[in-house]
C-alpha positions as CSV (number, residue, x, y, z in Angstrom):
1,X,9.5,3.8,-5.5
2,X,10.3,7.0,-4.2
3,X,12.4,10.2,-6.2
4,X,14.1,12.6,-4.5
5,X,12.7,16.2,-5.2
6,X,14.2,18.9,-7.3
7,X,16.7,20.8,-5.0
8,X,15.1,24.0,-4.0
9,X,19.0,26.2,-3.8
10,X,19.5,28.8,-6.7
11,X,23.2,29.1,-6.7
12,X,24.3,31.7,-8.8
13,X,28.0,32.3,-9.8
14,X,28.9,36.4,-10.6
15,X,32.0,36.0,-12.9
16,X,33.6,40.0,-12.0
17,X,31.5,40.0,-8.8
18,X,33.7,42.3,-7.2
19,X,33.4,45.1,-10.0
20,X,31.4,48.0,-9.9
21,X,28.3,45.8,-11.5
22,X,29.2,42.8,-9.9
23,X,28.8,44.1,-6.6
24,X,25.2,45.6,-7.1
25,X,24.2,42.1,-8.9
26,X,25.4,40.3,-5.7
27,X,23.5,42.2,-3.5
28,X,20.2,42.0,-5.7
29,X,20.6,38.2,-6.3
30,X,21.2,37.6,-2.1
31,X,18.2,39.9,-1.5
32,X,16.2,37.6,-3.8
33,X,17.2,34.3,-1.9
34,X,20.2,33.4,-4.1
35,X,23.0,31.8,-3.0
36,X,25.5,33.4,-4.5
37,X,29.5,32.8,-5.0
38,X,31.4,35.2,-6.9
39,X,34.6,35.4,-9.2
40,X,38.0,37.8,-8.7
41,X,40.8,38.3,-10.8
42,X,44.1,37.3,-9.9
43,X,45.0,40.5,-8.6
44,X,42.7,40.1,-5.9
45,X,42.4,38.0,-2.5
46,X,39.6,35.6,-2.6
47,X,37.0,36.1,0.4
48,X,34.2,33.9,1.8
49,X,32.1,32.0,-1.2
50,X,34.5,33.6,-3.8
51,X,37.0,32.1,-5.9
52,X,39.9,33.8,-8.0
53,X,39.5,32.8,-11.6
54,X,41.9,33.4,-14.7
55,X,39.5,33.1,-16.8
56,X,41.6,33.2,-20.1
57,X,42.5,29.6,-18.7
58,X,40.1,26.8,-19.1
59,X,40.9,24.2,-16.6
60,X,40.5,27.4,-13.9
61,X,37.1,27.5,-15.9
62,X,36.5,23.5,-15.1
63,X,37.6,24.1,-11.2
64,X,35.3,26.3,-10.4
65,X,32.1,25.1,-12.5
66,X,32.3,21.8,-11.2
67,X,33.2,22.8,-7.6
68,X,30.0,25.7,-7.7
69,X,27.8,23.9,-9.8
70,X,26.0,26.8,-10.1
71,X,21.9,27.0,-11.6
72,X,22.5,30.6,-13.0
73,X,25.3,32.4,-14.1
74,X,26.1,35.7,-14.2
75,X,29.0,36.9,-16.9
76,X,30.3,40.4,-16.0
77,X,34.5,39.7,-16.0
78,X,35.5,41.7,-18.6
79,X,38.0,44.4,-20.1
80,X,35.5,47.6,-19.9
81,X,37.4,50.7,-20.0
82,X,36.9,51.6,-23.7
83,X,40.7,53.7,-23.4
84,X,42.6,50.3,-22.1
85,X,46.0,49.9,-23.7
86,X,46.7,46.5,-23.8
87,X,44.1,45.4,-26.9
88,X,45.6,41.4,-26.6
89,X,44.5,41.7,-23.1
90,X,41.1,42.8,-24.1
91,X,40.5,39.6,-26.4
92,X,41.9,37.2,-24.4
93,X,39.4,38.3,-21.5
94,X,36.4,39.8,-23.4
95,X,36.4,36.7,-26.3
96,X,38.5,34.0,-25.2
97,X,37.3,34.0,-21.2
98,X,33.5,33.8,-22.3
99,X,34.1,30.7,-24.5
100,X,35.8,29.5,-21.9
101,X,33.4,29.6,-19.1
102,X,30.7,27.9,-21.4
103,X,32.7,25.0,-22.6
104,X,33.7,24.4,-18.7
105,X,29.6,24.5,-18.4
106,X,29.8,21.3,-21.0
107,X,32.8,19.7,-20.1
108,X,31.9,19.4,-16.5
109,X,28.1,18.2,-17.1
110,X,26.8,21.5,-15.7
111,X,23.8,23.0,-17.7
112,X,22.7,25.8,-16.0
113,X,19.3,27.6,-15.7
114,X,20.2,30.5,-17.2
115,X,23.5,31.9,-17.9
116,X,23.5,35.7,-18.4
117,X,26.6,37.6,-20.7
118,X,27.2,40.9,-20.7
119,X,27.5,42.2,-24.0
120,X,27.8,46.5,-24.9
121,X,26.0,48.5,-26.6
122,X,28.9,49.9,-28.0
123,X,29.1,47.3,-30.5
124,X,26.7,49.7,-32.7
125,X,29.5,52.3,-32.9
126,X,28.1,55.4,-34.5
127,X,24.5,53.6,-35.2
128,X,21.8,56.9,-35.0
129,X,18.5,57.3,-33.9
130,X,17.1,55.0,-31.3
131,X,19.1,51.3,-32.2
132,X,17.2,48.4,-31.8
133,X,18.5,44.7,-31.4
134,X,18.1,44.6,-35.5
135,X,20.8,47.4,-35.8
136,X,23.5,46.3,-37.4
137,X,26.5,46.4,-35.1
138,X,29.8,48.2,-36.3
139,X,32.0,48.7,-33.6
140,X,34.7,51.8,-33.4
141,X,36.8,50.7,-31.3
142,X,38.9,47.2,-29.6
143,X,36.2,47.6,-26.4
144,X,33.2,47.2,-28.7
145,X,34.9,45.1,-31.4
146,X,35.6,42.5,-28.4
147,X,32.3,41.9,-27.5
148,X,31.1,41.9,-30.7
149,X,33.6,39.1,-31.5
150,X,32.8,37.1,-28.5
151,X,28.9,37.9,-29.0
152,X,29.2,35.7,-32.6
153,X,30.8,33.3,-31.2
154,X,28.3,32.7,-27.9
155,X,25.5,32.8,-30.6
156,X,27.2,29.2,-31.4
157,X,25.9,28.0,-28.0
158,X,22.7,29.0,-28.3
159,X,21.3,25.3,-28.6
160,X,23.6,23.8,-26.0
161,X,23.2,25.9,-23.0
162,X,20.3,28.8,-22.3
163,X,22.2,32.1,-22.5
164,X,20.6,35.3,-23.1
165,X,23.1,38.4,-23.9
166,X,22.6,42.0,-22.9
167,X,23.7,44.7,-24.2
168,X,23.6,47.1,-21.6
169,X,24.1,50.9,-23.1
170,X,25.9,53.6,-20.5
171,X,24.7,53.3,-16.5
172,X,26.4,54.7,-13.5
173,X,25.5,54.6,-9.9
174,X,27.8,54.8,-6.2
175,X,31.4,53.4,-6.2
176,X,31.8,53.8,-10.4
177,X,35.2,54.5,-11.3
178,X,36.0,58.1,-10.8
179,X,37.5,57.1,-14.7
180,X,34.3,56.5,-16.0
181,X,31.9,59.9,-17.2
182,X,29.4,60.5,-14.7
183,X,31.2,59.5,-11.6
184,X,34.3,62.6,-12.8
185,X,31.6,65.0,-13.6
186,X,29.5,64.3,-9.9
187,X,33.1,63.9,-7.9
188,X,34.1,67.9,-9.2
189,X,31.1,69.7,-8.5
190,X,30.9,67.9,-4.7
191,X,34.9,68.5,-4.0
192,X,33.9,72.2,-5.0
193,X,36.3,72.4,-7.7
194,X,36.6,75.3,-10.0
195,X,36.9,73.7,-13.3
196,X,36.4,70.0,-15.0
197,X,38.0,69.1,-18.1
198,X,35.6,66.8,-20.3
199,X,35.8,66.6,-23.9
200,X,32.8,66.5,-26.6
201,X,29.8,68.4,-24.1
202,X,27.4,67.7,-27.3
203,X,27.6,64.1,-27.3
204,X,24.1,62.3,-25.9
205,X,24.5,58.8,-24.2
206,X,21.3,56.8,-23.1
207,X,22.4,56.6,-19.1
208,X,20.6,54.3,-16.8
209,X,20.9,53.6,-12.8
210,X,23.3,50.3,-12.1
211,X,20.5,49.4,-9.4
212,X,17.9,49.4,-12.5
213,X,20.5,47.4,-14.1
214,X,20.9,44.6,-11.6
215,X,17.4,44.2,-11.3
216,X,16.8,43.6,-14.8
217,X,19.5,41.0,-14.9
218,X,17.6,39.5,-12.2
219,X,14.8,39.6,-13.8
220,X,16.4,37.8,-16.9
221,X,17.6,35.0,-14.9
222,X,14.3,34.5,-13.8
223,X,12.2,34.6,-17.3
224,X,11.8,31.9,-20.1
225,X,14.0,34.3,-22.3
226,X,16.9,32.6,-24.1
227,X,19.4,32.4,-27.2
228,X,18.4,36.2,-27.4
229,X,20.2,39.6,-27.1
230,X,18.2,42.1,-25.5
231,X,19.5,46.1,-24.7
232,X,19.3,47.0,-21.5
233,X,18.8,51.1,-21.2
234,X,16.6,53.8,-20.7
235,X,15.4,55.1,-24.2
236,X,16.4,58.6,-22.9
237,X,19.5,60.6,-24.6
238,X,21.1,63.0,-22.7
239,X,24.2,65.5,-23.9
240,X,27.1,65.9,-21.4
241,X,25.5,69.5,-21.0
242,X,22.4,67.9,-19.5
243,X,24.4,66.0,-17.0
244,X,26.5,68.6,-15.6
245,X,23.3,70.7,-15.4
246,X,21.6,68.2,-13.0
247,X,24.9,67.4,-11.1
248,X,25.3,71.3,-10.5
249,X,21.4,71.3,-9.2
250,X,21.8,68.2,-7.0
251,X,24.6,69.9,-5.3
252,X,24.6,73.3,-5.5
253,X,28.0,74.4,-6.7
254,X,28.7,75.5,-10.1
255,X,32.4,75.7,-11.8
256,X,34.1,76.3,-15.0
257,X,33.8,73.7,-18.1
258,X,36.5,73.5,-20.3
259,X,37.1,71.2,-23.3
260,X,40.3,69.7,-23.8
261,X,40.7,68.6,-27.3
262,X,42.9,65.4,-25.3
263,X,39.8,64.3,-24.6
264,X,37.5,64.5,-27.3
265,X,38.1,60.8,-29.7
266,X,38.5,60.8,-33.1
267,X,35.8,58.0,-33.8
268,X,33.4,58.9,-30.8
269,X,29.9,58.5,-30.9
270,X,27.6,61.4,-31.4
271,X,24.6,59.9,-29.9
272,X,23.7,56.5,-28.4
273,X,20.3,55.8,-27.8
274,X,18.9,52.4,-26.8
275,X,15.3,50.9,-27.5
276,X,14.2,49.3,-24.8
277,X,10.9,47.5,-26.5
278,X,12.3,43.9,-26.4
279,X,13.4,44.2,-22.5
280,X,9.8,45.9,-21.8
281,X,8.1,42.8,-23.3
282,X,10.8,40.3,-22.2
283,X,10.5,42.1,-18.1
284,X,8.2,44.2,-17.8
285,X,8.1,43.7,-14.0
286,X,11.2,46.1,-13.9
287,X,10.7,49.9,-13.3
288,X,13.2,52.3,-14.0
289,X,15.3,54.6,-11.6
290,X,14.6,58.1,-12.6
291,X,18.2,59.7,-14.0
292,X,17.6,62.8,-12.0
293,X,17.0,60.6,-8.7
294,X,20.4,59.1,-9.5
295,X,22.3,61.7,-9.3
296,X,21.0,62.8,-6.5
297,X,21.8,59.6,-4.6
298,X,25.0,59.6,-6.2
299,X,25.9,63.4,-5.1
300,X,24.9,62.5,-1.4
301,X,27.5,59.3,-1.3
302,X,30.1,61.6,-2.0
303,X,28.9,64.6,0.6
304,X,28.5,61.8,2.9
305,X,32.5,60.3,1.9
């Protein structure tokens, strides 16, 4: 009697695999021998081995499970910009879309390898010291109370399909919304303005590189790990005074800050600081991308632009 052998292809599917993560995901899973197809949103014009997806609707869900049958999924599609105004939106994407994609996983016969969901680490809201995974999470805000939502409800799944969520705390890296912190603060100093407008400058977020990012979520695919929920950061706080301090060193120009009170949130978080002990045991195969070296490679992307 002869069996056929276990095929050899690791298809992954990238739910948001044209966003800013998505893209640096794709590339890391393709450099790893992946063969990867990847998920737009409606807005967008599908390309080769991508699909668009409304993910708030779960026949669309079905379709493209059962046409990818993918052996690892990757969940970035999401709501992310903590400031959106259409909250409904938010839950119909962030809560609604996950649930979604994993009951198309069980109503199509598809039981991945691994299926990775991108959680926050704004779900601790205003949490201080360095937050473990034991933290209990109190979010601030629709953003963080979204994924918390959606986070319960995937714990549900746990002993159908193996899922592991992350909760990745800030990162930033080359083609990051100019909306988004870091990407503002790096964009001013290069264009040689004379002035930024930030809010808060005492606040302290735990940044991380998007490449270290990617890798790690790599490297979670690839490990035994699942029904957990890991953070994914750096264990380093840094205010917004820090940042702009390396920015102005990595390219040379120095300008004006002023606070605008627009900008500073009633219910923002002092300091968010991730520990990183249960990712260190879980992949400790991943080295981190110096912050410092970051910047600088962020800086020269926009010199170079």
């Amino acid at each position: 009697m002869s069996f056929s052998s276990e095929p050899t292809t690791r298809r992954a599917l990238i739910t948001g695999a044209r966003g800013f993560t998505g893209a640096y995901v794709r590339d890391e899973l393709q450099r790893a021998g992946y063969e990867v197809t990847g998920t737009l949103a409606g807005s967008e014009t599908a390309g080769p081995n991508e699909y668009v997806l409304d993910i708030t609707s779960l026949e669309a869900c079905r379709r493209v499970i059962g046409e990818v049958r993918p052996t690892h999924i990757v969940h970035l599609a999401a709501i992310s910009f903590v400031a959106h105004d259409d909250a409904l939106a938010m839950y119909g994407v962030n809560v609604l879309g996950t649930l979604n994609l994993l009951q198309a996983c069980i109503d199509v016969g598809i039981r991945p390898d691994k299926i990775l969901i991108a959680s926050s680490a704004n779900v601790y809201g205003n949490a201080g010291g360095v937050i473990d995974e034991s933290v209990a999470p109190a979010p601030v805000n629709h953003y963080a109370a979204s994924k918390l939502a959606m986070e319960h409800l995937v714990r549900t799944w746990f002993d159908r399909l193996p899922v592991v969520v992350t909760r990745p705390f800030n990162y930033t890296g080359r083609g990051q919304d100019a909306r988004f912190l870091v990407p503002k603060i790096v964009t001013h100093f290069v264009e040689r303005r004379p002035y930024i407008e930030l809010g808060n400058l005492d606040v302290a977020r735990d940044f991380s590189d998007v490449r270290t990012v990617a890798a790690t979520y790599r490297a979670l695919l690839e490990s035994a790990v699942a029904g957990e929920v890991v953070n994914v950061c750096s264990e380093h706080a840094r205010t917004l005074h820090e940042v702009v301090d390396m920015v102005s060193a990595a390219s040379g120009h120095d300008l004006e800050i002023r606070v605008n009170p627009a900008f500073v949130r009633d219910n923002e978080m002092k300091m968010l600081v991730g520990s990183a002990a249960r990712l260190h045991r879980l992949v400790p195969e991943v080295q981190p991308i110096d912050f410092a070296d970051t910047i600088r490679w962020m800086v020269g992307s926009v010199d170079q632009g």
